[in-house]
C-alpha positions in Angstrom: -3.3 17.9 -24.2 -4.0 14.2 -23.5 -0.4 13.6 -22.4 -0.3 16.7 -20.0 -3.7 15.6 -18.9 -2.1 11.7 -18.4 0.7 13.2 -16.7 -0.8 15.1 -14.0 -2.6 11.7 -12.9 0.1 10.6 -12.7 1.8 12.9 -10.7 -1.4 12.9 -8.4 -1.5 9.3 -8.0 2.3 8.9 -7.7 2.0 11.4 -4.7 -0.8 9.7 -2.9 1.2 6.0 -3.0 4.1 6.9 -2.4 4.0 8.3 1.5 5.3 6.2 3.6 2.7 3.4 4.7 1.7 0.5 6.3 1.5 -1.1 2.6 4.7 0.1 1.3 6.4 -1.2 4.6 4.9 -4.6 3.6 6.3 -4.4 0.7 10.0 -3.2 1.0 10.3 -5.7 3.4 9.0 -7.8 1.7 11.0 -7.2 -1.3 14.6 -7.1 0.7 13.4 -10.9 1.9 12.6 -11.6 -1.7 9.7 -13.4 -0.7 6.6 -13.5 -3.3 7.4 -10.1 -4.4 5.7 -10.2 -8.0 2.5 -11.7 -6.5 2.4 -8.7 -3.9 3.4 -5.9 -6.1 0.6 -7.4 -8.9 -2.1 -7.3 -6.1 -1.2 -4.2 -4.4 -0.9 -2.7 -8.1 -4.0 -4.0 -9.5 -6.2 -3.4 -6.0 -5.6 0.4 -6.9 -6.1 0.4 -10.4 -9.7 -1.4 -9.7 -10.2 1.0 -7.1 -9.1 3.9 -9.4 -11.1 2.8 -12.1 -14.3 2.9 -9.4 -13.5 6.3 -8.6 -13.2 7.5 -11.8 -16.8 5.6 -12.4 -18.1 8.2 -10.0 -18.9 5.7 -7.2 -16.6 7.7 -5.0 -20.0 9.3 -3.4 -21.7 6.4 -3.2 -18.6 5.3 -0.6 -18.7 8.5 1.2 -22.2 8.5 1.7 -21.6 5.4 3.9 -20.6 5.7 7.7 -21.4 2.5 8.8 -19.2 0.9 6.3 -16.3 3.5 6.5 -16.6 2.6 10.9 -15.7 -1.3 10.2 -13.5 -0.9 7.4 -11.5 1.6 10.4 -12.0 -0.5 12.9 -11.0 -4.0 11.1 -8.1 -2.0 9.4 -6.7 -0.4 13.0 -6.6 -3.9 14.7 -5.2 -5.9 11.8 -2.6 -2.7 11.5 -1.9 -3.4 15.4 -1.3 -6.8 15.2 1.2 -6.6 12.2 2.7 -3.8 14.8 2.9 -6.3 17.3 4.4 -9.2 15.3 6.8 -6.2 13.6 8.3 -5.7 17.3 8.1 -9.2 18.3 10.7 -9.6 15.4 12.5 -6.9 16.1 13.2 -8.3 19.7 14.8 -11.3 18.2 16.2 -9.6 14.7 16.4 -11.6 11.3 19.7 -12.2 9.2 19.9 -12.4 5.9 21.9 -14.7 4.5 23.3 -15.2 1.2 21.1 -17.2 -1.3 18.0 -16.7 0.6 14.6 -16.9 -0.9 11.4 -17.1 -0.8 11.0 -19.8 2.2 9.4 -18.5 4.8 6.2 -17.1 3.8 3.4 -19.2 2.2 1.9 -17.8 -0.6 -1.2 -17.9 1.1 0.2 -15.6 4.1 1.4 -13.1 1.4 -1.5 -12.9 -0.6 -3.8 -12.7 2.3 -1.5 -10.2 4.2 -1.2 -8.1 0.8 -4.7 -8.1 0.6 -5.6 -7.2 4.1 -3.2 -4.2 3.8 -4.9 -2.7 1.0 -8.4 -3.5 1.2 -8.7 -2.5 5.0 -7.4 0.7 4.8 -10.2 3.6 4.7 -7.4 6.2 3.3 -7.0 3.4 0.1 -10.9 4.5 -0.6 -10.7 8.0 0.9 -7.4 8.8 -2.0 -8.1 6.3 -4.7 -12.1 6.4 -4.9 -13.2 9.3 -3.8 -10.2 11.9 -4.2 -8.8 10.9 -7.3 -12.6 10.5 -8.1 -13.6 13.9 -7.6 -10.5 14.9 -9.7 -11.3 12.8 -12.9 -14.9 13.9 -12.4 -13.9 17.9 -13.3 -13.1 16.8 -17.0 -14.4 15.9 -20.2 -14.3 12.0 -21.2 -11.6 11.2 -23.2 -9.1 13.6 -20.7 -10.8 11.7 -17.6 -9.8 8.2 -19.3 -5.8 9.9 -19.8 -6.5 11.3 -16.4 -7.2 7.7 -15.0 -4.5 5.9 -17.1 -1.5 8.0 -15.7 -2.9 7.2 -11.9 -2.6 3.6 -12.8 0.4 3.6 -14.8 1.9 5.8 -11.2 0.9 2.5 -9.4 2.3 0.3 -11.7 5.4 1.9 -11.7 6.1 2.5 -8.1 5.2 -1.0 -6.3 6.8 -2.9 -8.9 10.0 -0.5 -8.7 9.5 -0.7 -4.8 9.5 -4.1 -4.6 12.2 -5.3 -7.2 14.4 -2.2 -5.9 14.6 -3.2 -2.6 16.5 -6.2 -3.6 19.2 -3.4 -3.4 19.2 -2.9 0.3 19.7 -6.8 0.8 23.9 -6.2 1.8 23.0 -4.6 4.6 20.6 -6.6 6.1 23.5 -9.3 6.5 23.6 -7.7 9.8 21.2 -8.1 12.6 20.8 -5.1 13.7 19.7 -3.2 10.7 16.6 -5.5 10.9 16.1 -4.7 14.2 15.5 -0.8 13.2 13.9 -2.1 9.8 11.2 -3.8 12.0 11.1 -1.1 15.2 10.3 2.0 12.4 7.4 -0.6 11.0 5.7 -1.7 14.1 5.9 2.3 14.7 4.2 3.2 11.1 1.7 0.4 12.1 0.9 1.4 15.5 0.7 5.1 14.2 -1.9 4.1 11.4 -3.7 2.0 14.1 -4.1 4.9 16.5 -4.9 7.5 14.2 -7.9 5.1 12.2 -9.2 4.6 16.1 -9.4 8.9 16.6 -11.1 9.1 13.6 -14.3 6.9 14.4 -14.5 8.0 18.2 
């Protein structure tokens, strides 16, 4: 009963990561440069474990209950979203190659971590499908189902940055060539912009 219980958070929280998203574009691309790619999956993995593990608390209300807070969060998560748009198709203008035995120059850790960071913690849909769906979800059973409940959402997170990240190495052949980069960074200055625009018709 535990294990069905474990596996349909898992299945939940595996379907609320994995659409395609400003964060997952961060890190695929991420992940085909090879640049700080554990360090991003970690944070991006343990950011939504924490904020699981608050939802499952019941402070999912508590987050809901609070406009004002939800307005900045939206507003400091569509411009940051619109910048990374416009530095996406300010690359894309003058296209990347990747070259063989390429690392993880490039990109200060600093950058990464702060980016990574940024990405997740600025996003009201992180807190609206984390805290308070996922929330209200574990809140419908008893305790030791809720804790199975909670432990298959994480182990969904776990599982798909880390295989996200570390998969992506994958696609590296074909980004020998300029103009798959191009298109790379064109479709994520448009899931940026898209994100942007739709956090800005939601607070006005």
């Amino acid at each position: 009963m535990l294990i069905l219980t474990a596996l349909k958070g898992f299945g939940l929280g595996a379907g609320l990561i994995i659409a395609i998203g400003a964060q997952n574009a961060y890190v695929l691309r991420q992940g085909i440069l090879g640049q700080h790619v554990f360090i991003i999956c970690t944070i991006c993995a343990v950011s939504d474990m924490a904020l699981i593990a608050i939802g499952a608390m019941g402070l999912g209300t508590v987050i809901a209950n609070q406009p004002m807070l939800a307005d900045i969060a939206t507003w400091g998560g569509a411009i940051f979203l619109l910048w990374l748009s416009f530095q996406s198709f300010r690359n894309a203008a003058k296209p990347h190659v990747l070259k063989e035995g390429e690392g993880a120059a490039g990109l200060t850790l600093k950058a990464a971590v702060t980016t990574t960071l940024a990405l997740t913690f600025l996003n009201p849909h992180v807190y609206l499908d984390t805290v308070v769906l996922i929330g209200t979800i574990v809140g419908q059973y008893a305790f030791e189902q809720r804790i199975a409940f909670t432990i298959g959402a994480m182990t969904a997170s776990i599982v798909w940055f880390y295989s996200l990240g570390y998969g992506a190495r994958l696609l590296r052949p074909l980004f020998a060539k300029p103009t798959t980069w191009r298109w790379l960074d064109i479709i994520i200055g448009c899931i940026m912009a898209a994100i942007a625009i739709s956090l800005i018709k939601h607070v006005l």
